[in-house]
mmCIF file of the N, C-alpha and C atoms, coordinates in Angstrom:
data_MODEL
# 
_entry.id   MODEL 
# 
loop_
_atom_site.group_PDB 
_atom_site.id 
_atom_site.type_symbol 
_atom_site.label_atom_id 
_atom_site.label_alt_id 
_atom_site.label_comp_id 
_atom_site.label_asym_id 
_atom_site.label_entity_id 
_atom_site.label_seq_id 
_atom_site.pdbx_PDB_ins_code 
_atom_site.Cartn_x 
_atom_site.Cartn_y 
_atom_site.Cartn_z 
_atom_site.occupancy 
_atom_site.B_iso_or_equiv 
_atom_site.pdbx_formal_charge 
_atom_site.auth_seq_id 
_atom_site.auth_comp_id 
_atom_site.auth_asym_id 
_atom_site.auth_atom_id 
_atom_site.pdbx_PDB_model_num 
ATOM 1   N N  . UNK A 1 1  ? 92.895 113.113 102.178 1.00 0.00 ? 1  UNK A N  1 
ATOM 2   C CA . UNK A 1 1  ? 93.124 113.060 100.737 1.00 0.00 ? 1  UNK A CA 1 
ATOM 3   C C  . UNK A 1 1  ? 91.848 113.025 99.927  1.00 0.00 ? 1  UNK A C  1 
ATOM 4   N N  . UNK A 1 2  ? 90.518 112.123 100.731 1.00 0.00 ? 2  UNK A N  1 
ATOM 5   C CA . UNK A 1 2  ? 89.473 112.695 99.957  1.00 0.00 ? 2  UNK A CA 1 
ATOM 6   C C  . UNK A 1 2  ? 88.449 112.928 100.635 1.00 0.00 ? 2  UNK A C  1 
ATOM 7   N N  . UNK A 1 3  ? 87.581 113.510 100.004 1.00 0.00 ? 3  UNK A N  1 
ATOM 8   C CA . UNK A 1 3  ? 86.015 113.813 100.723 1.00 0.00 ? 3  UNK A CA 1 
ATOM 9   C C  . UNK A 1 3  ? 84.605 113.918 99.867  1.00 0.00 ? 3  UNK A C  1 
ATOM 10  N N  . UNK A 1 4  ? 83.548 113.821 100.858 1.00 0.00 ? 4  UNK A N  1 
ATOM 11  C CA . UNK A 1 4  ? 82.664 113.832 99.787  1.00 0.00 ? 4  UNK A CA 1 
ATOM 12  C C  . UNK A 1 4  ? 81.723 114.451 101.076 1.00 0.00 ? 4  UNK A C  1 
ATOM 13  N N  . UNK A 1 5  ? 80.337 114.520 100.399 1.00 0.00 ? 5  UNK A N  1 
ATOM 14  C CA . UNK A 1 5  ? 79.348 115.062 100.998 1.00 0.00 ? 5  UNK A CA 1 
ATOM 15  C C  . UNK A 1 5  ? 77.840 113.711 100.875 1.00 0.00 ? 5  UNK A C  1 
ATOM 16  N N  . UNK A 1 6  ? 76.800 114.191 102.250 1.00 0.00 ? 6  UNK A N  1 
ATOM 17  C CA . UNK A 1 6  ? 75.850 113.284 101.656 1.00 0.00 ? 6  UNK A CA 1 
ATOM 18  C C  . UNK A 1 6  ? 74.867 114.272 101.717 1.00 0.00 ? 6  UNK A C  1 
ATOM 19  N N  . UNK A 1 7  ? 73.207 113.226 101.711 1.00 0.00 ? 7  UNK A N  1 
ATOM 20  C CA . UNK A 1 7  ? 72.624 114.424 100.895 1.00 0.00 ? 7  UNK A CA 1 
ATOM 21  C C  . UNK A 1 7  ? 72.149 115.565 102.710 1.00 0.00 ? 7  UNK A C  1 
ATOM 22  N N  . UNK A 1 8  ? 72.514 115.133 103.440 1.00 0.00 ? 8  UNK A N  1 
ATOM 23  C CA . UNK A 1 8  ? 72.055 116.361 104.482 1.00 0.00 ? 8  UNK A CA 1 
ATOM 24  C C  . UNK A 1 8  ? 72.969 116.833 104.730 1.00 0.00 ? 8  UNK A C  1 
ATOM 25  N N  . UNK A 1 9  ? 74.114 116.788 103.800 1.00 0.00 ? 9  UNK A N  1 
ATOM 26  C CA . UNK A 1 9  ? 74.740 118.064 103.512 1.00 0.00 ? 9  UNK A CA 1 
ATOM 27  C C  . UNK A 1 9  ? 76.142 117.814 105.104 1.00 0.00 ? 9  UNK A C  1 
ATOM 28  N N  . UNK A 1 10 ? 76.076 116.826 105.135 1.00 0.00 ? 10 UNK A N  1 
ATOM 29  C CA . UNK A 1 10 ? 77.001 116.032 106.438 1.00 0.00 ? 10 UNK A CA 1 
ATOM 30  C C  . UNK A 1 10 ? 78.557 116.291 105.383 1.00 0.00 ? 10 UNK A C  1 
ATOM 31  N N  . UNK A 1 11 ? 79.748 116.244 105.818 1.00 0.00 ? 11 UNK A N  1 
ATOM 32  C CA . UNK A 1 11 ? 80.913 116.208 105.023 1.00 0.00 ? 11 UNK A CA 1 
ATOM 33  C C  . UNK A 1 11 ? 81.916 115.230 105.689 1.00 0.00 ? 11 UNK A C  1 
ATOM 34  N N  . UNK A 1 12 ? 82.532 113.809 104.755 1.00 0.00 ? 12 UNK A N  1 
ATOM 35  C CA . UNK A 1 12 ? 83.121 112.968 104.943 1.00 0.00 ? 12 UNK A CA 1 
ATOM 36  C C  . UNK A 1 12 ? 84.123 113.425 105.042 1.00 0.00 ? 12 UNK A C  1 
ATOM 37  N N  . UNK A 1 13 ? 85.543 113.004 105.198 1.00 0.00 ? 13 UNK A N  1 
ATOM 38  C CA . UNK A 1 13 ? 86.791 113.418 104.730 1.00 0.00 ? 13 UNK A CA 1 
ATOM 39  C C  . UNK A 1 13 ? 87.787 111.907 105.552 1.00 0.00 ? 13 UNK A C  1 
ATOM 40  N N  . UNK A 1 14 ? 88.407 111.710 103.949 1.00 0.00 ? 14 UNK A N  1 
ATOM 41  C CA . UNK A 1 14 ? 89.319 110.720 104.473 1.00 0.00 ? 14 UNK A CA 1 
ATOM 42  C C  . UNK A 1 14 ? 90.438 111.024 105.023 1.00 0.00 ? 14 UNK A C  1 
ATOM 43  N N  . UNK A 1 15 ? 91.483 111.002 105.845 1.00 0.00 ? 15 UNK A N  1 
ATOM 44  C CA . UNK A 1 15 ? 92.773 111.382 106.519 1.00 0.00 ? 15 UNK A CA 1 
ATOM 45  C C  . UNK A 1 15 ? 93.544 110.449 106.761 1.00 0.00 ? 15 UNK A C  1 
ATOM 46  N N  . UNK A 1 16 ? 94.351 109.812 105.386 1.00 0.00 ? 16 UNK A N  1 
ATOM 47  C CA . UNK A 1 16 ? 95.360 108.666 105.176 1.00 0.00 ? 16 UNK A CA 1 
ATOM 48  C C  . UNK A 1 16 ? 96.838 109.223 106.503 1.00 0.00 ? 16 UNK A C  1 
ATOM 49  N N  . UNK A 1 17 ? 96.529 110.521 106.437 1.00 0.00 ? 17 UNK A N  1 
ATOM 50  C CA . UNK A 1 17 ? 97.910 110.875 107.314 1.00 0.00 ? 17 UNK A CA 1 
ATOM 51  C C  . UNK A 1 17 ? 97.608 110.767 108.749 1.00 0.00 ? 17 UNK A C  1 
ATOM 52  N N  . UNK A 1 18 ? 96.686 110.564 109.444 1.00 0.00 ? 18 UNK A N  1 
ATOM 53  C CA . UNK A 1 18 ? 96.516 110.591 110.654 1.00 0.00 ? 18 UNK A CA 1 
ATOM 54  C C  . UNK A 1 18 ? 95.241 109.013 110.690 1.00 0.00 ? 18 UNK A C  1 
ATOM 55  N N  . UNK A 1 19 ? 95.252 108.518 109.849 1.00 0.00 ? 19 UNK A N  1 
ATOM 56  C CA . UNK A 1 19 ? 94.582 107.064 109.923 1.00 0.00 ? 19 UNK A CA 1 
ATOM 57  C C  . UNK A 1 19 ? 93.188 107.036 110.566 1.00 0.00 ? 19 UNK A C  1 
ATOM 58  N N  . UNK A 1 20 ? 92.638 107.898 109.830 1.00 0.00 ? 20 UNK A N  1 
ATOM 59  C CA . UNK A 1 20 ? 91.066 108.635 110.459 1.00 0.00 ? 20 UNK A CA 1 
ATOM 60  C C  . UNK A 1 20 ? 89.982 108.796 109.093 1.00 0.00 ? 20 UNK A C  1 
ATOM 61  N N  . UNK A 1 21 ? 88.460 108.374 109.108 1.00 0.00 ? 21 UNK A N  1 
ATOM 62  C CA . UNK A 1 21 ? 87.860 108.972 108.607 1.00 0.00 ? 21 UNK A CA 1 
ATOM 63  C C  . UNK A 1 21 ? 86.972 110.038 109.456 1.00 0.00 ? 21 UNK A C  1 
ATOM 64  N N  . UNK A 1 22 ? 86.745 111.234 109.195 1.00 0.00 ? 22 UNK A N  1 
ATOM 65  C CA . UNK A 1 22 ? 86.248 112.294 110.124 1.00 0.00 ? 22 UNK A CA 1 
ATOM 66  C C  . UNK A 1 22 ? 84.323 112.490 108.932 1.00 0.00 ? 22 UNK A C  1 
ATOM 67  N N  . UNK A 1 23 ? 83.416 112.959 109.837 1.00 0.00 ? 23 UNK A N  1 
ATOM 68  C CA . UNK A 1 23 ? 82.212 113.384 109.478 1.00 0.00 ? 23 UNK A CA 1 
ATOM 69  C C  . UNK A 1 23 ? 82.283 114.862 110.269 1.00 0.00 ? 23 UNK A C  1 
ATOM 70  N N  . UNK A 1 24 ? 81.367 115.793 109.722 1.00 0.00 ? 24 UNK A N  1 
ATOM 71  C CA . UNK A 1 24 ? 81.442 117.230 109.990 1.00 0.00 ? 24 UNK A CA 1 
ATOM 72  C C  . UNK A 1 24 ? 80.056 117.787 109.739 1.00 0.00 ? 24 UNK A C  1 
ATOM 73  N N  . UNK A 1 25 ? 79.200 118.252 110.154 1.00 0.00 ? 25 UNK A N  1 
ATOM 74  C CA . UNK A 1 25 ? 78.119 118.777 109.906 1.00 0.00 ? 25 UNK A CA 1 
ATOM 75  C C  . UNK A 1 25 ? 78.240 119.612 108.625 1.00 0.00 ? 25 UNK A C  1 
ATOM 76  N N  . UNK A 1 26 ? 76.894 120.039 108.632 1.00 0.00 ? 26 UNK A N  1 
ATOM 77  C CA . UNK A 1 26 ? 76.767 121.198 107.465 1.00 0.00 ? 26 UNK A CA 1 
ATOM 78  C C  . UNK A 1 26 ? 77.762 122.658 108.255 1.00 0.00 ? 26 UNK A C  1 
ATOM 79  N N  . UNK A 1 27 ? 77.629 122.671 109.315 1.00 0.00 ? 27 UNK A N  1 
ATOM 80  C CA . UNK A 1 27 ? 77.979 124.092 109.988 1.00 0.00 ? 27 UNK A CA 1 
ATOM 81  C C  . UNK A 1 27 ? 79.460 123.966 110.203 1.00 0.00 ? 27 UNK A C  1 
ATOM 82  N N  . UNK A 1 28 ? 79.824 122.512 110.079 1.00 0.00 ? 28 UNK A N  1 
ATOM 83  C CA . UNK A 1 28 ? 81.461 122.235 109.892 1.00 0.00 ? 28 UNK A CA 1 
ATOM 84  C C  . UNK A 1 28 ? 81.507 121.883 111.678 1.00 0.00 ? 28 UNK A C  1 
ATOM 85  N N  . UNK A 1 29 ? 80.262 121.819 111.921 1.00 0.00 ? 29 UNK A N  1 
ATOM 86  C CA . UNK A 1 29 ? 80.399 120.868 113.720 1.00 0.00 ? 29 UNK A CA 1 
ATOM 87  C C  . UNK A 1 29 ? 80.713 119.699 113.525 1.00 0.00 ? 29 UNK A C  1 
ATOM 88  N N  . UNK A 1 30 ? 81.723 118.794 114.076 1.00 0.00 ? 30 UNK A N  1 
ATOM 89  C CA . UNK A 1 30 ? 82.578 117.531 114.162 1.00 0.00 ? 30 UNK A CA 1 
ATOM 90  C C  . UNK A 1 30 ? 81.430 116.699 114.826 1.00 0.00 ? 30 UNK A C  1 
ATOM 91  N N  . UNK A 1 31 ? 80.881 115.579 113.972 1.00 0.00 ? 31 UNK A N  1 
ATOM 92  C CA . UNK A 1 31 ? 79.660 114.541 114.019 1.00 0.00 ? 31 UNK A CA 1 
ATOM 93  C C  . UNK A 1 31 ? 80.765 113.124 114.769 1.00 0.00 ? 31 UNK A C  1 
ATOM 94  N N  . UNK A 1 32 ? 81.614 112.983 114.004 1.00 0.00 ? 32 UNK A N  1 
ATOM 95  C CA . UNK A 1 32 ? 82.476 111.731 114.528 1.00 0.00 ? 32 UNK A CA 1 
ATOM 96  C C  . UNK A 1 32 ? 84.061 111.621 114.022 1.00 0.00 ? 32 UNK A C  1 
ATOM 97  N N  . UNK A 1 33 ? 84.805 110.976 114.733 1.00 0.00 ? 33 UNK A N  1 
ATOM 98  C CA . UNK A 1 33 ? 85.844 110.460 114.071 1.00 0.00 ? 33 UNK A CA 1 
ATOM 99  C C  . UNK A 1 33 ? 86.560 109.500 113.893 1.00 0.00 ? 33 UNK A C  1 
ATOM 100 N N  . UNK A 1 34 ? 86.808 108.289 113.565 1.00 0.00 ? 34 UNK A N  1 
ATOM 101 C CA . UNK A 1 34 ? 86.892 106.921 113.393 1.00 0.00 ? 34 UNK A CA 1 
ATOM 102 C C  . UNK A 1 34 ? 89.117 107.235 112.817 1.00 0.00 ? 34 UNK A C  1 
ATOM 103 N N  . UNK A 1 35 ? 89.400 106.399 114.113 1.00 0.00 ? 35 UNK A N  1 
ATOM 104 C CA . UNK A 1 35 ? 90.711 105.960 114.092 1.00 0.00 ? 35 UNK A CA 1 
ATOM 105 C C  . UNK A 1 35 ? 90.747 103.912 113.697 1.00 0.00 ? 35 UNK A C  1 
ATOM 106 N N  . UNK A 1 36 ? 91.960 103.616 113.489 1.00 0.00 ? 36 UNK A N  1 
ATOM 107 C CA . UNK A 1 36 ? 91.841 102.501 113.281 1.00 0.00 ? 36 UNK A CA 1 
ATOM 108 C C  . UNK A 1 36 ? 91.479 101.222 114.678 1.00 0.00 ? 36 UNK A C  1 
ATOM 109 N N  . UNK A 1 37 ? 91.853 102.357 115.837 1.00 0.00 ? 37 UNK A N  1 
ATOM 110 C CA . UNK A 1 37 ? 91.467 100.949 116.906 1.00 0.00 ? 37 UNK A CA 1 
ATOM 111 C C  . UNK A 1 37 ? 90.270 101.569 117.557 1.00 0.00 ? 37 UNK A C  1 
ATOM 112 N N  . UNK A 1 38 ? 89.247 102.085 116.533 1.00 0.00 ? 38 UNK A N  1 
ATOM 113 C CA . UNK A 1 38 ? 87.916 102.408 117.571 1.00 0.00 ? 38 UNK A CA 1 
ATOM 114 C C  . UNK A 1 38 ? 86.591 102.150 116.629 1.00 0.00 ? 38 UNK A C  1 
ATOM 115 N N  . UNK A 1 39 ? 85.460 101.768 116.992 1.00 0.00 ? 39 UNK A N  1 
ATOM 116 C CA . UNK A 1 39 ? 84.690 101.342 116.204 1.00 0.00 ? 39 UNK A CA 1 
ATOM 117 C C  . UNK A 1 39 ? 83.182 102.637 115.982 1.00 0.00 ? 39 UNK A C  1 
ATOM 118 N N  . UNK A 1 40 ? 83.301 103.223 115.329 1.00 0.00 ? 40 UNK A N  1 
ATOM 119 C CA . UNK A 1 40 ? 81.918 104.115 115.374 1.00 0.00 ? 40 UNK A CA 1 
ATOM 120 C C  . UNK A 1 40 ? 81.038 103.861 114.170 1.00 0.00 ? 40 UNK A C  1 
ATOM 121 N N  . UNK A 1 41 ? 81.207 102.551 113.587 1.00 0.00 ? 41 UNK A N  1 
ATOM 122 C CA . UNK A 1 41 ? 79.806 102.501 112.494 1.00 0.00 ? 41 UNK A CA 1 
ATOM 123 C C  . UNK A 1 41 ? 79.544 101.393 112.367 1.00 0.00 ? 41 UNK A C  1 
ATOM 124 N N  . UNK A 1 42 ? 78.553 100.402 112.248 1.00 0.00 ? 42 UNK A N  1 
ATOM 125 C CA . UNK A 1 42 ? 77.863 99.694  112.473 1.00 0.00 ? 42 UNK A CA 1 
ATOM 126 C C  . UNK A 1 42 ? 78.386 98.403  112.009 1.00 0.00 ? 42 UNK A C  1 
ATOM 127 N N  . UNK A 1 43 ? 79.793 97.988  112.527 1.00 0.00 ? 43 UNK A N  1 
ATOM 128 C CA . UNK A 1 43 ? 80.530 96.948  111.863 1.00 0.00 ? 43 UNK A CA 1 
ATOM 129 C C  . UNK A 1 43 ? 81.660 96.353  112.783 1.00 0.00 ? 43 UNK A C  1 
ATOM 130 N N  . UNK A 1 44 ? 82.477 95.459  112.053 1.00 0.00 ? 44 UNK A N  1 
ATOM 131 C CA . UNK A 1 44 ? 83.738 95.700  112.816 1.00 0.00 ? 44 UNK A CA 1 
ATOM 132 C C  . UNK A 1 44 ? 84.986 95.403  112.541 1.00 0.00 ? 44 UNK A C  1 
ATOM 133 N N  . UNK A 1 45 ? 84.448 95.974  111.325 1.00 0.00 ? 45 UNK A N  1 
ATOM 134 C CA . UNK A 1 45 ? 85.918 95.892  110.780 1.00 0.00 ? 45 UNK A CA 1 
ATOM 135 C C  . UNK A 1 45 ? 86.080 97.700  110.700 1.00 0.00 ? 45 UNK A C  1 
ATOM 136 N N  . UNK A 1 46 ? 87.804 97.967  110.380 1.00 0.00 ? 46 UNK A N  1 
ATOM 137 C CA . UNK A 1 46 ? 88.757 99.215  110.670 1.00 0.00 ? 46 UNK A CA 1 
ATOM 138 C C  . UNK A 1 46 ? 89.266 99.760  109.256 1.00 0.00 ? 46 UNK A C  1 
ATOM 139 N N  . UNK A 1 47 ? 89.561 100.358 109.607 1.00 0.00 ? 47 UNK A N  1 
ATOM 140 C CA . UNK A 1 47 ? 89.958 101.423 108.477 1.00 0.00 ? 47 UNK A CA 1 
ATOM 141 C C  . UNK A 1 47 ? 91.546 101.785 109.098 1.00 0.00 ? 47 UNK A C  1 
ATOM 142 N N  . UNK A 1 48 ? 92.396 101.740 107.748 1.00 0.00 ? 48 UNK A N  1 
ATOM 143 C CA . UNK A 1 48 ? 93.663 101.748 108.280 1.00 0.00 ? 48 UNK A CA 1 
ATOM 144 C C  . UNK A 1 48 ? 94.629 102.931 107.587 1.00 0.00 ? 48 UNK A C  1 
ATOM 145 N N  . UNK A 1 49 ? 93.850 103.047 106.271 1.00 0.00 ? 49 UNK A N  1 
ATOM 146 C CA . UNK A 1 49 ? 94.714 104.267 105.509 1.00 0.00 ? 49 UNK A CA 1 
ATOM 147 C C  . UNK A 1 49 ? 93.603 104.641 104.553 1.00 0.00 ? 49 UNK A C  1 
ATOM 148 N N  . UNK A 1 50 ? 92.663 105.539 105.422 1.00 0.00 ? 50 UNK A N  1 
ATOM 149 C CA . UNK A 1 50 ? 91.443 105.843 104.295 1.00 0.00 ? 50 UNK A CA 1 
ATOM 150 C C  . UNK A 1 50 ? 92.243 106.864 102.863 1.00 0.00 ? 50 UNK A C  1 
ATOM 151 N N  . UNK A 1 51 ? 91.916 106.585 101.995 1.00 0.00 ? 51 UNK A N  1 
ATOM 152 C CA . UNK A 1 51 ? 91.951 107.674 101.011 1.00 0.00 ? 51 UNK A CA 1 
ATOM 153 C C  . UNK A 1 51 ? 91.416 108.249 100.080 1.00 0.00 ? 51 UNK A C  1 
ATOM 154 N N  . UNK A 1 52 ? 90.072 107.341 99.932  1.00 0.00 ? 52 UNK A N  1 
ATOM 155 C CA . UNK A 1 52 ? 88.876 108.216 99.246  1.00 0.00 ? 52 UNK A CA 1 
ATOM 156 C C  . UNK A 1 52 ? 87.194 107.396 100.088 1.00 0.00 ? 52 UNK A C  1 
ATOM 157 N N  . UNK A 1 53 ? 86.744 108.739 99.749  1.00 0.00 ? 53 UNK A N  1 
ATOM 158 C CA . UNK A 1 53 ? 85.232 107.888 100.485 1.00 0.00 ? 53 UNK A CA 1 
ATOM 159 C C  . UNK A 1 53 ? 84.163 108.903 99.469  1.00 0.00 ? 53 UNK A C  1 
ATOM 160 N N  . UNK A 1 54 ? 83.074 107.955 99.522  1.00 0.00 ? 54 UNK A N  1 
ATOM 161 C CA . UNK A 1 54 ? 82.267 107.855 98.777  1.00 0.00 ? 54 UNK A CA 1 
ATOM 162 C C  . UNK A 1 54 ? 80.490 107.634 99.219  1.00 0.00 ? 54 UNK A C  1 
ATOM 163 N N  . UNK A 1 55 ? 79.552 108.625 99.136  1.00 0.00 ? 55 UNK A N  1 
ATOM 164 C CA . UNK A 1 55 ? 78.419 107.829 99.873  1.00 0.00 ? 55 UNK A CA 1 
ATOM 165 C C  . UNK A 1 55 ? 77.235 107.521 99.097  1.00 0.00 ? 55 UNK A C  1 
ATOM 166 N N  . UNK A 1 56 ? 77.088 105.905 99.060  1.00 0.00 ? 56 UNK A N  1 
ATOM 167 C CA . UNK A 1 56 ? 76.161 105.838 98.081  1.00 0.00 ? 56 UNK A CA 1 
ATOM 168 C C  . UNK A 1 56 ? 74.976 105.363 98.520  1.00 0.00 ? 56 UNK A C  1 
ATOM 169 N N  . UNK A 1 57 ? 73.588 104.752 97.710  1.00 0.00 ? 57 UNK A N  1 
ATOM 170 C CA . UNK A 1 57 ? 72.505 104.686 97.788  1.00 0.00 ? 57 UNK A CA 1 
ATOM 171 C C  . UNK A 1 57 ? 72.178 104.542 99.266  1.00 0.00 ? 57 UNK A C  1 
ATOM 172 N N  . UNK A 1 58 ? 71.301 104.498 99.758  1.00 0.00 ? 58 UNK A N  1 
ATOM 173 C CA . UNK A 1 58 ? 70.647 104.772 100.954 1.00 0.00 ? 58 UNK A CA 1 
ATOM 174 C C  . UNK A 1 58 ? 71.849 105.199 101.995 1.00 0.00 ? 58 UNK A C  1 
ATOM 175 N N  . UNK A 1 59 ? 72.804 105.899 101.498 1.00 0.00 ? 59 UNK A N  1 
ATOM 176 C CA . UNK A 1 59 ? 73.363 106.926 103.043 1.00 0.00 ? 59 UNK A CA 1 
ATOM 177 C C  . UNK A 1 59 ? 73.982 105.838 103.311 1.00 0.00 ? 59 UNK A C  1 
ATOM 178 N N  . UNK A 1 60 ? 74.970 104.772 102.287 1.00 0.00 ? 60 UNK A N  1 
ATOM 179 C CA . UNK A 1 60 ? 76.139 103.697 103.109 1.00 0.00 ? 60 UNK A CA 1 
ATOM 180 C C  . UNK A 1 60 ? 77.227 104.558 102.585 1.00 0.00 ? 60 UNK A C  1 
ATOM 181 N N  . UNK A 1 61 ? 78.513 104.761 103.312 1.00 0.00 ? 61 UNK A N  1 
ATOM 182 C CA . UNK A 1 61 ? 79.872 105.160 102.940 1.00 0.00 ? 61 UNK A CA 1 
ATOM 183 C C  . UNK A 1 61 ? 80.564 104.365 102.704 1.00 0.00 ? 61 UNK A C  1 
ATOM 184 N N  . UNK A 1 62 ? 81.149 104.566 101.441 1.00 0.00 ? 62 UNK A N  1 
ATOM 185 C CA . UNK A 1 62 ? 82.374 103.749 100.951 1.00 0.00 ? 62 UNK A CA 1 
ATOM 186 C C  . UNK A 1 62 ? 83.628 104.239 100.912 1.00 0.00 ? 62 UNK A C  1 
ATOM 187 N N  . UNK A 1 63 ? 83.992 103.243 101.450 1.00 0.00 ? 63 UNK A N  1 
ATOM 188 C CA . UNK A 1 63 ? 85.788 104.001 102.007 1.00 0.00 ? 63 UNK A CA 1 
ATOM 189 C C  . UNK A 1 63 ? 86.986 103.355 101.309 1.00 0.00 ? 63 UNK A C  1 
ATOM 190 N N  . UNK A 1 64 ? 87.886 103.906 100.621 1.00 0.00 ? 64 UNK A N  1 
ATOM 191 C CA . UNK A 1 64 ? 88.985 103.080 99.753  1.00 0.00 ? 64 UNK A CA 1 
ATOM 192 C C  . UNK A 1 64 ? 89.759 103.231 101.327 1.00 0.00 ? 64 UNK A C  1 
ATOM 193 N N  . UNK A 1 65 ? 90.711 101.946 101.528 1.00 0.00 ? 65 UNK A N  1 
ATOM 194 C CA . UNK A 1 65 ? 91.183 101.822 102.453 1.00 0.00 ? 65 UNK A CA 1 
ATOM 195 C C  . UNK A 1 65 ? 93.052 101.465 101.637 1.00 0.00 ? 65 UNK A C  1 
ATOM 196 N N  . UNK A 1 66 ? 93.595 101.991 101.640 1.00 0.00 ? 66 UNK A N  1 
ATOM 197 C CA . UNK A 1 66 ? 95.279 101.822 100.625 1.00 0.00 ? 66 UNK A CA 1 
ATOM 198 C C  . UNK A 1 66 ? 95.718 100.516 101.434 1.00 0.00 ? 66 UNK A C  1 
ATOM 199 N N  . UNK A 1 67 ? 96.106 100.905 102.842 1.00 0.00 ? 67 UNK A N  1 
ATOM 200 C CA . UNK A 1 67 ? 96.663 99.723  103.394 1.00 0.00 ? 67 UNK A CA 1 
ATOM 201 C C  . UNK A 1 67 ? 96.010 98.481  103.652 1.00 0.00 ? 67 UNK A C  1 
ATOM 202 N N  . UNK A 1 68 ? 94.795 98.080  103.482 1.00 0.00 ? 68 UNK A N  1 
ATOM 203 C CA . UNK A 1 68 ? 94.153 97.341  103.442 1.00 0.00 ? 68 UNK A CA 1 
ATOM 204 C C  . UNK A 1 68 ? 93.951 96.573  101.780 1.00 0.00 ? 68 UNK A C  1 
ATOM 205 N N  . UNK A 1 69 ? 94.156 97.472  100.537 1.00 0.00 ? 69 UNK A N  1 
ATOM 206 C CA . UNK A 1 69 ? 93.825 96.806  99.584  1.00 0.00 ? 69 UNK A CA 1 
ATOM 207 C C  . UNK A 1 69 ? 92.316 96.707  99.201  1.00 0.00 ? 69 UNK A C  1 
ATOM 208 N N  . UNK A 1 70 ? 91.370 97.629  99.938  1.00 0.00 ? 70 UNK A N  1 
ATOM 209 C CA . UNK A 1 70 ? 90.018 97.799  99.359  1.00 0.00 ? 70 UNK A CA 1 
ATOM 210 C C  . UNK A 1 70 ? 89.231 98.325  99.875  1.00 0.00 ? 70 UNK A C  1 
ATOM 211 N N  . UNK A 1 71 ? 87.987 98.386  99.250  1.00 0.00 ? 71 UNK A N  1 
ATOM 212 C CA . UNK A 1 71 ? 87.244 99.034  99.788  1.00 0.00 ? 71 UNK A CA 1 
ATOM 213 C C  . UNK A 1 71 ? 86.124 98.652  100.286 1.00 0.00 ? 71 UNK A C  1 
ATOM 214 N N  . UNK A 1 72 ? 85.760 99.418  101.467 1.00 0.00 ? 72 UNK A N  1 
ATOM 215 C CA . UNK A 1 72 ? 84.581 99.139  102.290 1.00 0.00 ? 72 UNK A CA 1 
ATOM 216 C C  . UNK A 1 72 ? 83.437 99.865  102.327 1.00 0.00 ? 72 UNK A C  1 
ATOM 217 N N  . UNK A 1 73 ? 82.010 99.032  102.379 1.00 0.00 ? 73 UNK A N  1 
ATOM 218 C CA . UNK A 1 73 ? 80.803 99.411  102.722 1.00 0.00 ? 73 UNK A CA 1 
ATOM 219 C C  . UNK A 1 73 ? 80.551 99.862  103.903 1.00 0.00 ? 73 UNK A C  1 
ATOM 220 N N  . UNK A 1 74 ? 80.403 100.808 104.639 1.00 0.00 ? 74 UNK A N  1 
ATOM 221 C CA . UNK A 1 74 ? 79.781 101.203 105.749 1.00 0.00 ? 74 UNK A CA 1 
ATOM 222 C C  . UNK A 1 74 ? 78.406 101.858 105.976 1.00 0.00 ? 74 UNK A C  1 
ATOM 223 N N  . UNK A 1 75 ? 77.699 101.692 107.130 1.00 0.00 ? 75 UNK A N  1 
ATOM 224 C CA . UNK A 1 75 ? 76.541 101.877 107.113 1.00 0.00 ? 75 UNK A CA 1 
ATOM 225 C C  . UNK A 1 75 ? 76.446 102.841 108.426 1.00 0.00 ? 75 UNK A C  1 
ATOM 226 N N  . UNK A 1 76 ? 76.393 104.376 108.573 1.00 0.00 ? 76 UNK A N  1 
ATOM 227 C CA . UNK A 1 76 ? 77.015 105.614 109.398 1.00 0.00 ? 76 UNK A CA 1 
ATOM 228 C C  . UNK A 1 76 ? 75.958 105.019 110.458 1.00 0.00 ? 76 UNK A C  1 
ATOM 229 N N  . UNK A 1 77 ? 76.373 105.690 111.996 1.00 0.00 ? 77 UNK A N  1 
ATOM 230 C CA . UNK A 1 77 ? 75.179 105.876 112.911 1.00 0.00 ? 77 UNK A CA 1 
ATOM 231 C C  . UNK A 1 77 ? 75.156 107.153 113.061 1.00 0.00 ? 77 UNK A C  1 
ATOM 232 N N  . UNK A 1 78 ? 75.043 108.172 111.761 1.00 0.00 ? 78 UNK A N  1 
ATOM 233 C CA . UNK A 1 78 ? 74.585 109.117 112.794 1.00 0.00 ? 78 UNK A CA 1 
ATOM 234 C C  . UNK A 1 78 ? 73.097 109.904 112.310 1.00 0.00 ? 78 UNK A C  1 
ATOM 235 N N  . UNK A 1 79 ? 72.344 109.009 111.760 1.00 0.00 ? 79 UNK A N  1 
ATOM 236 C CA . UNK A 1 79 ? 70.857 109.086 111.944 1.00 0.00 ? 79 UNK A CA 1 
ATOM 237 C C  . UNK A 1 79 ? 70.449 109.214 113.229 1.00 0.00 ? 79 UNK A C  1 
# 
């Protein structure tokens, strides 16, 4: 439902219907994909119904989470 881009041109995309945030290269090569029972960014808390994401100052993603009631700071590994 949403997506955004950062600045190396990486592409977020939230997926409330399959309970996933996905990352994608510039070339649209699949970087990662984060379900609710798996952990791929530097935390540990889950994501349960992403539906908008957002990436702000120094390259953290912010993720509106619906079923959760808010939103989260994340900090990507894929530097």
């Amino acid at each position: 439902v949403g997506m955004t881009t950062d600045a190396a041109g990486n592409l977020y995309v939230a997926d409330s219907a399959n309970f996933r945030v996905q990352a994608m290269g510039p070339a649209g090569r699949p970087l990662l994909v984060s379900r609710a029972d798996e952990r791929w960014w530097v935390t540990t808390r889950r994501i349960y119904s992403p539906t908008a994401v957002a990436v702000g100052p120094g390259g953290s993603l912010y993720v509106a989470d619906f079923a959760a009631s808010k939103i989260q700071r994340f900090r990507a590994i894929l530097r």
